[in-house]
N, C-alpha and C positions, 0 to 999 in steps of 0.2 A: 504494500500500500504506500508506503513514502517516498518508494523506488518512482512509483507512478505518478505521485503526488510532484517528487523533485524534476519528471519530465516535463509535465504541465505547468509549472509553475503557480502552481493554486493547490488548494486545500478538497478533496475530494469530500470530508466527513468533517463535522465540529461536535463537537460533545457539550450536549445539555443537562440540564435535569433528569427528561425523558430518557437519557440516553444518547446515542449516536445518532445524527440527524444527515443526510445528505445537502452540500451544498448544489448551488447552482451549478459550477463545473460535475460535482458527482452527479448530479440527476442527468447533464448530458450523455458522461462516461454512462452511463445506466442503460440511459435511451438506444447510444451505439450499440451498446455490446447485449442487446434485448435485438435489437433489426442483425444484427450480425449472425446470431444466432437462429433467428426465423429465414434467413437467408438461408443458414447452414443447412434446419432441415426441410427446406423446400427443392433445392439440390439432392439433397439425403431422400426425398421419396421418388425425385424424375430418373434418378438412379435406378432404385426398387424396382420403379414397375418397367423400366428399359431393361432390366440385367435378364437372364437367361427364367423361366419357369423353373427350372429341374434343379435349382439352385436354394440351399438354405446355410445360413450362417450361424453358427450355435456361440454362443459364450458360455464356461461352464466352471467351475470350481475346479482345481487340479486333480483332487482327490476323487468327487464324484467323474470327471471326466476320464478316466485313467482305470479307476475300478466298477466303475459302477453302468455311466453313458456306451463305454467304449464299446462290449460286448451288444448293446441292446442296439447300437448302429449297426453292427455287422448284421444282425438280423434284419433291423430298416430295409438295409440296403439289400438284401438278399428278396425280398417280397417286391421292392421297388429299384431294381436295376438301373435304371434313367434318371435315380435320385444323386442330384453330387454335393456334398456335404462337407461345409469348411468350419469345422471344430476347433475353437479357441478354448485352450484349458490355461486359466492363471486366478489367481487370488484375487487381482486389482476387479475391482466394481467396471464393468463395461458399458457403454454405451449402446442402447437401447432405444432411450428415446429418440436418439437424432438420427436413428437408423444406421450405425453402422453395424449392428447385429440385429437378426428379426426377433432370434428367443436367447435369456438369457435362465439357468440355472443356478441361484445362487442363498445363500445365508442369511440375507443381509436385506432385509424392505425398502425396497428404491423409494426413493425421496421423489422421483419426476412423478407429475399425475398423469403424462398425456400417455402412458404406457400401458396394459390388462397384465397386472397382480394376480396370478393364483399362487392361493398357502396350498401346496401340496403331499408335505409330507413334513415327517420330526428325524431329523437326523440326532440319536442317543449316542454319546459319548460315552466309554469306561476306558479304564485303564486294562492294557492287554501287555504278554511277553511272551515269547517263546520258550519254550520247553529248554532248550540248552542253559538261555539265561536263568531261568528258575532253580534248574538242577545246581549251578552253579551258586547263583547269591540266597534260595530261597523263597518259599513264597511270602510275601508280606501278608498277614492276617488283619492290621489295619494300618490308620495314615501316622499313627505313633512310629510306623515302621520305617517311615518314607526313607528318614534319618541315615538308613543301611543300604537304602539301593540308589542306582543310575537311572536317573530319567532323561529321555527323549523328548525334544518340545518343536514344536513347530511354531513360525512366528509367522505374521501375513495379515495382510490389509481386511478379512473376515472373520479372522480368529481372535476369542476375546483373550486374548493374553492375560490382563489384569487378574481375571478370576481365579489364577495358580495358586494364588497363596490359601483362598479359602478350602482347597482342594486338598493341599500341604499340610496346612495347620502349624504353615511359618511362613513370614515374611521375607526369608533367608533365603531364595530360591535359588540363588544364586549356585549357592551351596551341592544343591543338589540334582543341579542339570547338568549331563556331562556329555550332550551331542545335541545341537541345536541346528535346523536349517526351516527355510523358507517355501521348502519342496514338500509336498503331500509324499511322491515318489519315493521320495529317499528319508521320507519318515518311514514310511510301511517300512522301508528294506532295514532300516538301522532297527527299527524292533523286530521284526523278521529275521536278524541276523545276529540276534542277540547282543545288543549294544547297551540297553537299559528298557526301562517300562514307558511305556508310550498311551496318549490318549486316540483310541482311534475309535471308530464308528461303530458298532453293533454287529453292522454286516460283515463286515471284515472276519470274521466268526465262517460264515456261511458261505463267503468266497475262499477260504484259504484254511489249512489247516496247519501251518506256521505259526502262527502266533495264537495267544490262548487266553480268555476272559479274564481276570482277577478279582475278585469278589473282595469287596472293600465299602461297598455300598457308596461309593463316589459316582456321580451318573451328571452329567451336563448335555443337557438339549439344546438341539438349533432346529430352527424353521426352514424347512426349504420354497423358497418360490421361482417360479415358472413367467417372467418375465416377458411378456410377450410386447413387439412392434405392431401398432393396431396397423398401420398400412401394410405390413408383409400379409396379413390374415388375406388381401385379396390374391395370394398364389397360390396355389391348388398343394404344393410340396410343402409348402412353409405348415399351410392348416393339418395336414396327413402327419409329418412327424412331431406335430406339435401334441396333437392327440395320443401318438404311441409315445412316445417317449414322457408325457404328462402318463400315462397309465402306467410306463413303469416302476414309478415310484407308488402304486397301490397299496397303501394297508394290508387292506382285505388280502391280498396276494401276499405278499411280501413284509412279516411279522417285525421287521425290526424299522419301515419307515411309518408304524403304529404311533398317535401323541401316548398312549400308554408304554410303559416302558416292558419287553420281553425280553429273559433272558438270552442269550444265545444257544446257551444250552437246549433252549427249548425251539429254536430253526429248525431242526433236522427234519421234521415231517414235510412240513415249508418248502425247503430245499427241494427234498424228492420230487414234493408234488407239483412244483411250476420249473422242474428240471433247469435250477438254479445252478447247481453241480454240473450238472453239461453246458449250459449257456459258460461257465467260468473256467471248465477243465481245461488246464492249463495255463489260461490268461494270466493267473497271480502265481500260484504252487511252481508253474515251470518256468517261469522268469526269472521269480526268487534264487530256485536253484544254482543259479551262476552265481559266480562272487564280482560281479559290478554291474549287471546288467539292473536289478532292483533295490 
């Protein structure tokens, strides 16, 4: 702001009683950068409805995009042949509104209104480890434990970081993280690979049998939404995988994206019955298996 301010040579903002007031040059800046903007997405739809039909843009969380989206595209695309699909997997909050994606999948409730919101599912956080690491440090029985083991954390523009310590039951965290990235990827693999305990999703249970629940009664929820561009809704592809891919996050089907919280322990029927296990065999289990590919 005073970078902006020392360009113009004026005062963008003066502080009142009320609070922050726009001056006359900021109601200007305001005005530009409001037509700049309507500019951007009136471009942004002549694009849309110019670019190809058989064409959809996904924006998606790394983690769901990687373990979760990835398989149920191959399916898409197996039913719809002619579908061609440019998946963006990263943490940062994408653009939606101004159409540079038509559906976005993400944690986090978009602040733009000119976008269609569906809450579609509960993504259930626990704390999981692999069987080696276990054998090795133990199982922790509760968070008085935390004190004796290595934790995995992931850090990212959706992820509520803050909330570690009420999880810890120390403000000390420092202490007790001993492999930190910004990758979904290369979280799974470092608890996968026995590196420390990690917070991962529910499902993670039901696609892979590498890493394993820890009962601690620690459990964090996130909301998943389905971020949709109302102008893509008029392409025939955009609406088709908007629908399957909103259905595969189903409750009803799929026990761990439930707002109720279900063990994992208790997937396995789950799995069999919507051939969760075949849709995944291999995708996680035989990637893991290398030593740098996950």
């Amino acid at each position: 702001m005073s970078q902006l301010e020392y360009k113009l040579g004026d005062l963008i903002t003066r502080r009142e009683k009320k609070g922050f007031l726009l001056t006359p040059t900021g109601e200007s800046v305001l005005k530009l950068a409001a037509d700049a903007r309507a500019s951007w997405e009136d471009a942004t739809r002549t694009v849309v409805r110019n670019r190809p039909a058989n064409t959809i843009r996904i924006a998606v969380t790394e983690g769901l995009g990687a373990y979760w989206l990835g398989p149920q595209l191959d399916e898409l695309q197996e039913a719809h042949p002619d579908l061609v699909i440019d998946l963006h997997c990263d943490m940062e909050l994408q653009d939606v509104a101004g159409g540079e994606f038509d559906l976005a999948f993400q944690i986090v409730k978009p602040e733009a209104r000119n976008v269609i919101c569906n809450r579609i599912a509960t993504l259930h956080l626990i704390p999981f480890a692999s069987d080696q690491y276990l054998r090795q440090a133990g199982i922790p029985r509760s968070v008085d434990d935390w004190r004796d083991h290595k934790l995995v954390w992931q850090k990212g523009e959706q992820i509520a970081a803050d909330i570690l310590p009420y999880y810890t039951g120390t403000t000390d965290v420092g202490q007790l993280i001993r492999f930190t990235t910004n990758s979904s990827v290369a979280h799974f693999r470092a608890v996968a690979r026995g590196r420390g305990i990690g917070f991962l999703p529910t499902y993670a249970r039901a696609i892979s049998r590498r890493v394993r629940p820890i009962d601690l009664n620690v459990r964090l929820k996130r909301e998943v939404f389905c971020v949709i561009n109302s102008d893509s809704l008029e392409i025939e592809a955009v609406r088709i995988a908007t629908q399957r891919l909103q259905d595969s996050f189903s409750g009803e089907r799929y026990p761990w994206f439930r707002d109720d919280f279900v063990h994992p322990e208790d997937f396995e029927d789950a799995s069999s019955r919507d051939n969760v296990v075949r849709l995944f065999h291999g995708f996680v289990d035989g990637l893991t298996e290398g030593a740098d590919i996950c």
